[in-house]
Structures are given as structure tokens and as C-alpha cells.
ZADO-1210 file (C-alpha; in nm, 4 decimals, padded with zeros to 6 digits):
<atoms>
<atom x="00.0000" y="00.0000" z="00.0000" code="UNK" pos="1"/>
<atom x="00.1489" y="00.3422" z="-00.1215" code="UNK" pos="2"/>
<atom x="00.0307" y="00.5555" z="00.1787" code="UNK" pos="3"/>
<atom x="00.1446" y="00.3004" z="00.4555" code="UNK" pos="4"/>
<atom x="00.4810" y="00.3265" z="00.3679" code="UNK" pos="5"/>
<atom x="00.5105" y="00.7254" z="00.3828" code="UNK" pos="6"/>
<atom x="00.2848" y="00.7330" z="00.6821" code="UNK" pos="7"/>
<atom x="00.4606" y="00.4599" z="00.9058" code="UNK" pos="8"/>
<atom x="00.1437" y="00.3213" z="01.0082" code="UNK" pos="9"/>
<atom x="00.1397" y="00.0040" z="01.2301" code="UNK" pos="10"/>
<atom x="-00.1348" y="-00.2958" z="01.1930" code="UNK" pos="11"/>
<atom x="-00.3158" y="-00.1444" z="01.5277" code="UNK" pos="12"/>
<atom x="-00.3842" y="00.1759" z="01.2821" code="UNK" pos="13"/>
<atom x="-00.4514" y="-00.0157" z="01.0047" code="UNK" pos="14"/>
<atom x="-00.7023" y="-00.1912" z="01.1971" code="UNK" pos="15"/>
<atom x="-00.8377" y="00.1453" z="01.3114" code="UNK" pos="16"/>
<atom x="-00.8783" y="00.2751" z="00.9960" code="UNK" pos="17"/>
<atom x="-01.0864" y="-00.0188" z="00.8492" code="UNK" pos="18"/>
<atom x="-01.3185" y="00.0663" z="01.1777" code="UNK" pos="19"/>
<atom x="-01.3496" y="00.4217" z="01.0318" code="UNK" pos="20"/>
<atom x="-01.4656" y="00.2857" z="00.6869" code="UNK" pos="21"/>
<atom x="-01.6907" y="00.0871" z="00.7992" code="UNK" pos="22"/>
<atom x="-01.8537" y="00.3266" z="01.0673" code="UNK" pos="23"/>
<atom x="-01.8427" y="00.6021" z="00.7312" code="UNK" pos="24"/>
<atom x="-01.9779" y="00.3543" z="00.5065" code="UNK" pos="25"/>
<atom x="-02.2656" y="00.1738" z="00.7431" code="UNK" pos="26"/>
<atom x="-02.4012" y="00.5023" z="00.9403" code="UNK" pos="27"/>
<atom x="-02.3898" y="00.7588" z="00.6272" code="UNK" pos="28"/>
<atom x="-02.4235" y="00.6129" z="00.2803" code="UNK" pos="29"/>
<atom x="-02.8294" y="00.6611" z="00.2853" code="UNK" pos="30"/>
<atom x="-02.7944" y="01.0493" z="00.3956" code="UNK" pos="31"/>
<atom x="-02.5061" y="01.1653" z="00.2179" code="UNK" pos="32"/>
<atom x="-02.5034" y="00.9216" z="-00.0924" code="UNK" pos="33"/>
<atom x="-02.1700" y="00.8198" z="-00.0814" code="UNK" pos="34"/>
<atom x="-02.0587" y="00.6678" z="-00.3514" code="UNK" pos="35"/>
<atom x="-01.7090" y="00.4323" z="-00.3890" code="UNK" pos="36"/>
<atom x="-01.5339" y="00.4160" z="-00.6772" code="UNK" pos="37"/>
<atom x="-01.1564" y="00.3620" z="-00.7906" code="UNK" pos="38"/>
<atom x="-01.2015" y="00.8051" z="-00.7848" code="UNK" pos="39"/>
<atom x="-01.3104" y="00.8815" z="-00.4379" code="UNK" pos="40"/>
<atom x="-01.1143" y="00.5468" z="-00.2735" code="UNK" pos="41"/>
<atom x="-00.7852" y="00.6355" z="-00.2243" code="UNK" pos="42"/>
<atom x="-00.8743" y="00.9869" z="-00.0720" code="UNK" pos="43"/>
<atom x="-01.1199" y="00.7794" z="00.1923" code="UNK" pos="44"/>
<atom x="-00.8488" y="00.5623" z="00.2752" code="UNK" pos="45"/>
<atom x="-00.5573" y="00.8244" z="00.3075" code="UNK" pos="46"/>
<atom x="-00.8187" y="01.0734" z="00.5193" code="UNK" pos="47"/>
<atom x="-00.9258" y="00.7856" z="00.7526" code="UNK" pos="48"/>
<atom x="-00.5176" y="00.6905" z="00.8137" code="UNK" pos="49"/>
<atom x="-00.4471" y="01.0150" z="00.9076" code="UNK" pos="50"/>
<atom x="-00.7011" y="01.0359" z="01.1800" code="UNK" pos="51"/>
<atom x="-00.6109" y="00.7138" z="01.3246" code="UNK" pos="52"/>
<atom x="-00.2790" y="00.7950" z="01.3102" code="UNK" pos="53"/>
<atom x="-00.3565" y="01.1095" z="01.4770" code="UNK" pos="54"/>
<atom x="-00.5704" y="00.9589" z="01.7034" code="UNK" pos="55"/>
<atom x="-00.3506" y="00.6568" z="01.8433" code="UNK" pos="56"/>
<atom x="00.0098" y="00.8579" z="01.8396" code="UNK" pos="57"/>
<atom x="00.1072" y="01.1853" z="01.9751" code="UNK" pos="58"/>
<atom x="00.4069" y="01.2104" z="01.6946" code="UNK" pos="59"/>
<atom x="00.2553" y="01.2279" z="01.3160" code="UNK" pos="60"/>
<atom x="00.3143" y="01.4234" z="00.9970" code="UNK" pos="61"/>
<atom x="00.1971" y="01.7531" z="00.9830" code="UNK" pos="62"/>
<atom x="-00.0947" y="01.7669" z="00.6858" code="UNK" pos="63"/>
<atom x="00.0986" y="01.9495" z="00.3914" code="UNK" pos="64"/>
<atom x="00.3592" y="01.6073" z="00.4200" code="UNK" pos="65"/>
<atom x="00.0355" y="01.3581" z="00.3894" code="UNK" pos="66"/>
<atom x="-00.1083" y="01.6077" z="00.0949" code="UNK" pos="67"/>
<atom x="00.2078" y="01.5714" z="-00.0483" code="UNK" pos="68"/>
<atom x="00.2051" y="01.2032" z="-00.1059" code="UNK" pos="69"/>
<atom x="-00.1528" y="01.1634" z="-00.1303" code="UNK" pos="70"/>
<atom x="-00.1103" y="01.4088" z="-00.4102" code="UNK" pos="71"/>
<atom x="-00.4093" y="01.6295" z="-00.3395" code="UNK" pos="72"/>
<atom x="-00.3806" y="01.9253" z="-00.2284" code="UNK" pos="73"/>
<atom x="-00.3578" y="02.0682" z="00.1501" code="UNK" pos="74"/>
<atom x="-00.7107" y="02.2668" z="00.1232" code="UNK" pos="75"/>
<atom x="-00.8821" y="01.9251" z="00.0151" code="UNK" pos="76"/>
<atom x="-00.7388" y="01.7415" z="00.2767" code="UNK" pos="77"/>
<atom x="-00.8533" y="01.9861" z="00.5334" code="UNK" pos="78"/>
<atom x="-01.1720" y="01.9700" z="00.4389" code="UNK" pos="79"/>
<atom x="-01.1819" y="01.5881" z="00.3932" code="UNK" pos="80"/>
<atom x="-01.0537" y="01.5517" z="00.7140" code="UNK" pos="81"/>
<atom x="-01.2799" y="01.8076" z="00.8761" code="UNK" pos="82"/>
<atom x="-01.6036" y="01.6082" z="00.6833" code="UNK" pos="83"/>
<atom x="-01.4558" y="01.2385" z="00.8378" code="UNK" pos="84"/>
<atom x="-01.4299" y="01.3680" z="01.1586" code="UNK" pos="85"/>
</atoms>
């Protein structure tokens, strides 16, 4: 996986981050029609390692590193984050 080896994620954040998906997915497809595809998939993923990563260590990346090698930008990933959380 691209983003686990920039991020230095562990399997305990891994696993936290499939937790995330499947809270997203189960409690707000119906009301906010979220659709999956190979488009919108990677940004989920990245979005939902960050916060676990945040979440589980006090020493991360700061956001313009994980825009960086997500390759979106830093405004988009503050406001993807902001909408996950």
C-alpha cells in the first residue's frame, strides 16, 4: 500500500482505519449518498489513516507532508478531514 509506507502506520492503525470505513460507510451512505469508486477510494483511505494515526500517536506528519504524497492538495485534505471527523 502506497500511503502506509510514507505514513509509518502500524497494523493497530490499520485496523483502526478499516473501523473508520466501515462506521463512514454503514451510518452515512443513505444520507449523504456516498458513492465508492476507484475516484473517491484512495482519498477515503488516506483521510481515515491520518485520523487514526492522529488519534492513536502523539508524533505524526503535519498535513501538507500527507497532501504531499496523497497528491491532493492541503485545502482538500482539510476539508476531507474536517467532513470524516
Amino acid at each position: 500500500m502506497w500511503f502506509y509506507d510514507y505514513a509509518a502506520c502500524t497494523e493497530i492503525e490499520l485496523t483502526t482505519t478499516l473501523f473508520y470505513i466501515d462506521k463512514l460507510v454503514r451510518d452515512y451512505t443513505d444520507e449523504t449518498h456516498l458513492i465508492l469508486t476507484e475516484l473517491t477510494i484512495h482519498r477515503l483511505m488516506m483521510v481515515a489513516i491520518i485520523l487514526s494515526l492522529k488519534y492513536l500517536n502523539d508524533d505524526y506528519f503535519d498535513n501538507k507532508y500527507y497532501a504531499h504524497v496523497g497528491g491532493i492538495t492541503l485545502n482538500e485534505l482539510n476539508v476531507l478531514e474536517v467532513q470524516m471527523f
